[in-house]
C-alpha positions as CSV (number, residue, x, y, z in Angstrom):
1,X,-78.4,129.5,-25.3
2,X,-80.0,130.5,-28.6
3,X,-80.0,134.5,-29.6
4,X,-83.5,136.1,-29.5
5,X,-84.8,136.5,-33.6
6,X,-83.9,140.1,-34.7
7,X,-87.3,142.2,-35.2
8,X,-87.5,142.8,-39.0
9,X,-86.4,146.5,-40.2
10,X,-88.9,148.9,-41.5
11,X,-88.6,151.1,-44.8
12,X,-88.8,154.9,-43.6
13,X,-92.3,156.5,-45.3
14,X,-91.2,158.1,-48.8
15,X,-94.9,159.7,-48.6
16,X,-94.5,161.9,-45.6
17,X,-91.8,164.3,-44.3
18,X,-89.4,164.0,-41.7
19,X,-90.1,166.5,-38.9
20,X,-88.1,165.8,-36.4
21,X,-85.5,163.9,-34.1
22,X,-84.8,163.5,-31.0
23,X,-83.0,161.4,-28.4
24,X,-84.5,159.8,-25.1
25,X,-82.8,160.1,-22.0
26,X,-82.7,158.5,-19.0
27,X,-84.5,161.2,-17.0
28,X,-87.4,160.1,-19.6
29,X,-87.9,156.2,-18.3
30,X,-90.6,154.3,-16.0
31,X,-90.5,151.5,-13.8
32,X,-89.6,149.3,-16.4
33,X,-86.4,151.2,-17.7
34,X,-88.3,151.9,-21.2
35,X,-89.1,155.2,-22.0
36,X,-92.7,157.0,-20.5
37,X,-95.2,156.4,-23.3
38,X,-96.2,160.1,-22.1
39,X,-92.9,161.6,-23.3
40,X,-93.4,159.8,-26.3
41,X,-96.9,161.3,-26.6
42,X,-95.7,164.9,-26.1
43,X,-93.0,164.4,-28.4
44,X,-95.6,163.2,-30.7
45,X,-97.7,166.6,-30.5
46,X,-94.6,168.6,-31.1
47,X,-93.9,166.7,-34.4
48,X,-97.6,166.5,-35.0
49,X,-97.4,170.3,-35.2
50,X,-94.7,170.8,-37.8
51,X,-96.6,171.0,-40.6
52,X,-100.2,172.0,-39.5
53,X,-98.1,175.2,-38.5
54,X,-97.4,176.5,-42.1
55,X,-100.8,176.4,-42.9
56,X,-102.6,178.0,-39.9
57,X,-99.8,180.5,-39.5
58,X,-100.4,181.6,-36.2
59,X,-101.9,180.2,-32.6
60,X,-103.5,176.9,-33.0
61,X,-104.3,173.7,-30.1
62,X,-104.2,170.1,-30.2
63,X,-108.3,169.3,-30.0
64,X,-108.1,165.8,-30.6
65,X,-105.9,162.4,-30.7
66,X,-108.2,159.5,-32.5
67,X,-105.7,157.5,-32.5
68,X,-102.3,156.5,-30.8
69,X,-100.9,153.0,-31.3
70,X,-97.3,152.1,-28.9
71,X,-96.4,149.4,-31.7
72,X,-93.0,148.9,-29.2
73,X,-91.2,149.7,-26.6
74,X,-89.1,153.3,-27.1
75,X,-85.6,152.3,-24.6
76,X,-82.8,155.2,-24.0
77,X,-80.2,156.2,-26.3
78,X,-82.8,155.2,-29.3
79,X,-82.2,157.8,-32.3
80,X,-86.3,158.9,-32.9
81,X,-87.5,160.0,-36.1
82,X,-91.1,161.5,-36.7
83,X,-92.4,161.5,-40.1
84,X,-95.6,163.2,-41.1
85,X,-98.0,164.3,-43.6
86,X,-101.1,165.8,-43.6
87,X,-104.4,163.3,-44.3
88,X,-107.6,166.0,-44.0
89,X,-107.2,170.2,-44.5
90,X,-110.5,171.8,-42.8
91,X,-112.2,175.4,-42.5
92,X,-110.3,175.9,-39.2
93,X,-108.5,172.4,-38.3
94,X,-105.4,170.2,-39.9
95,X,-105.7,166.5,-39.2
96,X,-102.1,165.2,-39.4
97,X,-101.1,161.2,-39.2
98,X,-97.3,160.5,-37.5
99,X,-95.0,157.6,-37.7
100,X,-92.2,157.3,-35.1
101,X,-89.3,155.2,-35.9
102,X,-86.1,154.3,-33.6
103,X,-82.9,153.6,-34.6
104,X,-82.1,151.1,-31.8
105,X,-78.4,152.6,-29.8
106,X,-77.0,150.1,-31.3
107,X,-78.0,149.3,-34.8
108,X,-78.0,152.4,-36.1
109,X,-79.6,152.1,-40.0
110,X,-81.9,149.9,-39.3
111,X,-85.3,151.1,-38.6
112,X,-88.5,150.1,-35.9
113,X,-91.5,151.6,-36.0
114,X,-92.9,152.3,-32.9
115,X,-95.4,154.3,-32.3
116,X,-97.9,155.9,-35.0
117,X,-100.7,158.5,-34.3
118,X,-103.7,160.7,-35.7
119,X,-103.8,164.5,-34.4
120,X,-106.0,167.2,-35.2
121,X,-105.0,170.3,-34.6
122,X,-107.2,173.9,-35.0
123,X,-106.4,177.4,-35.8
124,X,-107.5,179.6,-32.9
125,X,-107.7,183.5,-32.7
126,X,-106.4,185.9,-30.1
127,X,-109.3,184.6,-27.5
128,X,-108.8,181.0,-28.2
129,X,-111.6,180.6,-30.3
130,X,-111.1,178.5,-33.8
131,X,-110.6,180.5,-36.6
132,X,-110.5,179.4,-40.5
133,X,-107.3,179.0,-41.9
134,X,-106.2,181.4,-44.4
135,X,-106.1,180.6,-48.2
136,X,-103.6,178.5,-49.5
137,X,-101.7,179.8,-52.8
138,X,-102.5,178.1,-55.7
139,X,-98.5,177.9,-56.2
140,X,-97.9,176.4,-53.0
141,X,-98.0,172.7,-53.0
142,X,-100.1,171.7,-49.9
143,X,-98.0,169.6,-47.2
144,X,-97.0,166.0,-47.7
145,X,-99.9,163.9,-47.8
146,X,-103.0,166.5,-47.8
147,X,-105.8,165.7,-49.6
């Protein structure tokens, strides 16, 4: 019986930041014994929120996912990385693109991309209400990526 072809390893983004990594667990799985793409989608927001949050410094919401895209499947025991950067700065909003890559259990090194998205975020006052974001410095560098 021949072995199934290897799925070609990606290159990690040099053009957007590593925000954060996390592990999935069993608890996390459907039916299938692959991970709930609506884990992965929360996991998503919280990474999606790393770097909108230095420039709205304070409260802000998720208002909009235009896109999500499950490239493949995310399986237990997978080493997840979430890169972003941010692709549009607003009055009140930060639109931020992610990239998830797994290191599969067990090929660690080697790099899948499997899920990508597009999140905007807003800055909101006190009553939940959007808000425009304060003034960047001129000596602070926006984040990765902003235009």
């Amino acid at each position: 019986m021949s072995q199934p072809a290897a799925r070609p390893t990606s290159e990690l983004p040099a053009n957007k930041e590593l925000v954060m990594k996390v592990i999935p667990m069993p608890a996390d799985t459907n039916a299938n014994g692959d991970i709930f793409g609506g884990w992965v989608m929360a996991q998503v927001d919280l990474a999606g929120a790393v770097l909108p949050a230095r420039v709205v410094q304070g409260r802000m919401a998720t208002v909009a996912v235009k896109e999500f895209i499950f490239k493949q499947p995310v399986r237990v025991g997978d080493i997840l990385s979430f890169y972003s950067s941010v692709v549009r700065l607003g009055r009140t909003s930060v639109t931020v693109d992610v990239e998830v890559y797994a290191e599969r259990f067990g090929a660690q090194g080697r790099y899948a991309k499997v899920t990508e998205a597009l999140l905007t975020y807003v800055a909101i006052d006190a009553n939940g209400k959007p808000r425009p974001i304060p003034p960047q410095p001129a000596s602070d560098p926006l984040p990765a990526g902003a235009a």
